[in-house]
N, C-alpha and C positions, 0 to 999 in steps of 0.2 A: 728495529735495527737502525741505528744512528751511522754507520758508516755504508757509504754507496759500494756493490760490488759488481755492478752491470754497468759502470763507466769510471772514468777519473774522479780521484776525487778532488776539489776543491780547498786549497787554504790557505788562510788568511795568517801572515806570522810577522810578527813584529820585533823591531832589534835585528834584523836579515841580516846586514852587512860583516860581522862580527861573529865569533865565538859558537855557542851552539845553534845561532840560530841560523849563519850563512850555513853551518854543517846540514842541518835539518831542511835549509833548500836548495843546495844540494842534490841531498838523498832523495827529493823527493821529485827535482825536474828526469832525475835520470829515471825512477820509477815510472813515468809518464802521468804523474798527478798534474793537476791547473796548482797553480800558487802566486795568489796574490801578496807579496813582499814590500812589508814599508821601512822606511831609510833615512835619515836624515840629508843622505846622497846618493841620490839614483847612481852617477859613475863612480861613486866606491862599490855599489855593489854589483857593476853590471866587472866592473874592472877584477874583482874577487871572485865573478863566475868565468871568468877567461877561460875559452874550450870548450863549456857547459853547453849543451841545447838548451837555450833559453825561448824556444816557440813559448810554450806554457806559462811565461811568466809574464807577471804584470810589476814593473817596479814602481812602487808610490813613495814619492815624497811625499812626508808627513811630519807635521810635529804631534808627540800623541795628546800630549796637553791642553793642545786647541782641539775644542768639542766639535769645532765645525769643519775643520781639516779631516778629522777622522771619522765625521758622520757623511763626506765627500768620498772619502777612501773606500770606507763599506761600500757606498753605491755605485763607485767606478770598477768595482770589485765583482759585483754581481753585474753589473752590465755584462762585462767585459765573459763572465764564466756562466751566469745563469744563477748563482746561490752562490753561500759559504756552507760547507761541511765541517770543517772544524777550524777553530781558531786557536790560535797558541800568544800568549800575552806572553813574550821574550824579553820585550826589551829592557835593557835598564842599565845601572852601571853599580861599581862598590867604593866604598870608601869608609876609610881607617879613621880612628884617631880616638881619645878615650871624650868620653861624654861629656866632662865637663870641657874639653876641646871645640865641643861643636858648635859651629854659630847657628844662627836663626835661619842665616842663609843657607846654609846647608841642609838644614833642615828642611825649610821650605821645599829646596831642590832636589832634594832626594824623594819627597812622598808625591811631588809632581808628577813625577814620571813613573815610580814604581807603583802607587797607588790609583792616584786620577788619570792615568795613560791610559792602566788599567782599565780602569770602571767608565773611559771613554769608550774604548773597542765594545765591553760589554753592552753599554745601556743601546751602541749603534747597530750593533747586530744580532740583538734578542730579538726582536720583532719578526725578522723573517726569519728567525728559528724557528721560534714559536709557529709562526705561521704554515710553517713549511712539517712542523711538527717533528722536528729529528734537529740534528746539530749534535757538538763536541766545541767545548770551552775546554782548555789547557793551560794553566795559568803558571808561569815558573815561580816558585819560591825558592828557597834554596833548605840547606840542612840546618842554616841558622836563623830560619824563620822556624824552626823547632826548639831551638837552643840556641842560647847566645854564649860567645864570646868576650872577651876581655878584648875592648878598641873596633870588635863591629857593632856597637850598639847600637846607630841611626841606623844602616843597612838591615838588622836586624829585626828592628823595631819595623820598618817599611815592609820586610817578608811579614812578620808576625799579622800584620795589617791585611795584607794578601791570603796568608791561610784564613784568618777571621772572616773576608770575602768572599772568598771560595768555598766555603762550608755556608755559610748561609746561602748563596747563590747555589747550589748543588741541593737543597730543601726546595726551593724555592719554584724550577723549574724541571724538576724530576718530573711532573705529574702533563709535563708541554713534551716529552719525549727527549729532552735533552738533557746530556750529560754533561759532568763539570769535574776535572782531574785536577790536582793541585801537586807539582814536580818538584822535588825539593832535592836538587842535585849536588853532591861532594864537589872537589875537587878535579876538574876536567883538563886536558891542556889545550887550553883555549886563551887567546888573548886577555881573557879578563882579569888576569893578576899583571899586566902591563899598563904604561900609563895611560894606553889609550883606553879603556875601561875600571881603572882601580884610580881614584884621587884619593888626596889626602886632607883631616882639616887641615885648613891654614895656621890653626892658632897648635904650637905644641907647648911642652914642660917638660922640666925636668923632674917634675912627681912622680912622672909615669916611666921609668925604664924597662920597666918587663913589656910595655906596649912601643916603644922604640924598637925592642928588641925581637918582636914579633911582625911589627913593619919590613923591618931589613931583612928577616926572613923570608917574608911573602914575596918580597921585593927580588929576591932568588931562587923563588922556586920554578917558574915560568919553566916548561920542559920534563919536569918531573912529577907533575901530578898524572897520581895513577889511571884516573877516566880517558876513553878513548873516545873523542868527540862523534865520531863516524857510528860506532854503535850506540851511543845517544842520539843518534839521529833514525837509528832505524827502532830503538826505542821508543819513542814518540810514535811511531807506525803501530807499532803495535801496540799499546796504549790506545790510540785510535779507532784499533779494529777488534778489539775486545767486546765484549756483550756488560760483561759484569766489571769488577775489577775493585779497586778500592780506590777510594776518593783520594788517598795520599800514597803518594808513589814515589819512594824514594829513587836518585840514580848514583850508581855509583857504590863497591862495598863498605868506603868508608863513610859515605852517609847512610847507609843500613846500620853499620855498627854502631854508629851513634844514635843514630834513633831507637832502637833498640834498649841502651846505657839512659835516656834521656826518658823513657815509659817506664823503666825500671825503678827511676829517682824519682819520678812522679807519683808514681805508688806509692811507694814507702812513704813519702810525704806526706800525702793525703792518709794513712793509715797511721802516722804518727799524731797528725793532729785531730784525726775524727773525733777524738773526747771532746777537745774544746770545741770546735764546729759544732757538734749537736748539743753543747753545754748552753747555746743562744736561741734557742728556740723556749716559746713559753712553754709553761707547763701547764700542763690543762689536765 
């Protein structure tokens, strides 16, 4: 059993101050769990929990980027609680634009944080998994680390990144007691289609109008996505406290629906081209 039932549990969640992950702690000081929270700004997020019993929380400042910030965070983290029981890699942000839009720098800056944030929190807190023999890794992707879009191509490409991590980390440390769940959530209403988590490149055109016109869309929809942040956050609980479950876990019906449409086009694919595929192999 990977999740504790004879005390609180422990977790560690990164991206706090925002969107599903301030939801997710939250839910989870009012449940009476410990939760270690990292931020870019301890008073954005102590100011975002106004009201909250925050006893059980530890807020860290962190950039996740820096290996030695976040291998300081893990250990102020277990101090502070005893262990980590599960950790949920949140943070990140999204950003539009069509691909030959993208600079270098964007680039760079996007797999910083969505990919090496990542695989920071990871490589700092295996050890006393393993150790400890139990744990839960939680890593967000999203529906379009399945399937891309037309202008999320970097974002996209950074999830794709993250499920490829998560599936091989999930092989890797199954046989150490611990588990590894990869989230690939729809459309929430959550801040992250606002400028404070959605940029844009800088570089645009006028080649691309369907992708203008899908910007200005996102750009309006703030309010009317159908995910309820609050039951994503008790989602992640349960996810948690599961025994089995499956390694990809979508949230949300419109990322079900898609992924669904997205396994269906993968077959037929794969089924259309088996002749040529196995046309390359010798013959013996």
């Amino acid at each position: 059993m990977t999740y504790p039932t004879d005390r609180p549990a422990v977790w560690f969640v990164t991206g706090a101050s925002r969107g599903l992950g301030l939801n997710l702690v939250k839910h989870l000081l009012e449940r009476g769990d410990h939760v270690a929270a990292t931020t870019r700004s301890a008073d954005r997020l102590l100011t975002a929990l106004a009201g909250a019993d925050t006893t059980n929380l530890r807020a860290l400042e962190v950039s996740l980027t820096d290996e030695a910030q976040v291998a300081h965070a893990i250990t102020e983290a277990t101090e502070r609680f005893g262990g980590i029981d599960v950790v949920v890699n949140n943070a990140g942000y999204g950003i539009l634009g069509a691909v030959e839009e993208t600079s270098t720098e964007d680039i760079r800056a996007m797999f910083e944080v969505q990919l090496i944030g990542t695989w920071n929190v990871i490589r700092s807190v295996l050890p006393q998994m393993r150790a400890a023999g139990r744990g839960h890794i939680i890593n967000l992707s999203s529906i379009v680390g399945l399937l891309a879009f037309p202008g999320w191509g970097l974002y996209s490409a950074a999830k794709f990144a993250v499920e490829g991590l998560s599936e091989a980390l999930a092989s890797e440390v199954a046989d150490f007691g611990i588990r590894v769940t990869v989230v690939e959530p729809g459309y929430f209403d959550t801040a992250f289609l606002t400028d404070d988590s959605l940029a844009l490149t800088e570089a645009s055109s006028d080649a691309y109008p369907a992708i203008r016109e899908m910007i200005a869309a996102h750009q309006a929809m703030p309010g009317t996505q159908p995910g309820d942040p609050a039951m994503a956050a008790a989602a992640f609980v349960e996810i948690a406290r599961r025994e089995g479950g499956p390694l990809h876990q979508q949230l949300g019906s419109d990322s079900s629906g898609l992924a669904e449409t997205k396994v269906d086009s993968l077959k037929a694919e794969i089924l259309a081209g088996r002749d040529l595929a196995h046309s390359t192999d010798y013959v013996r």
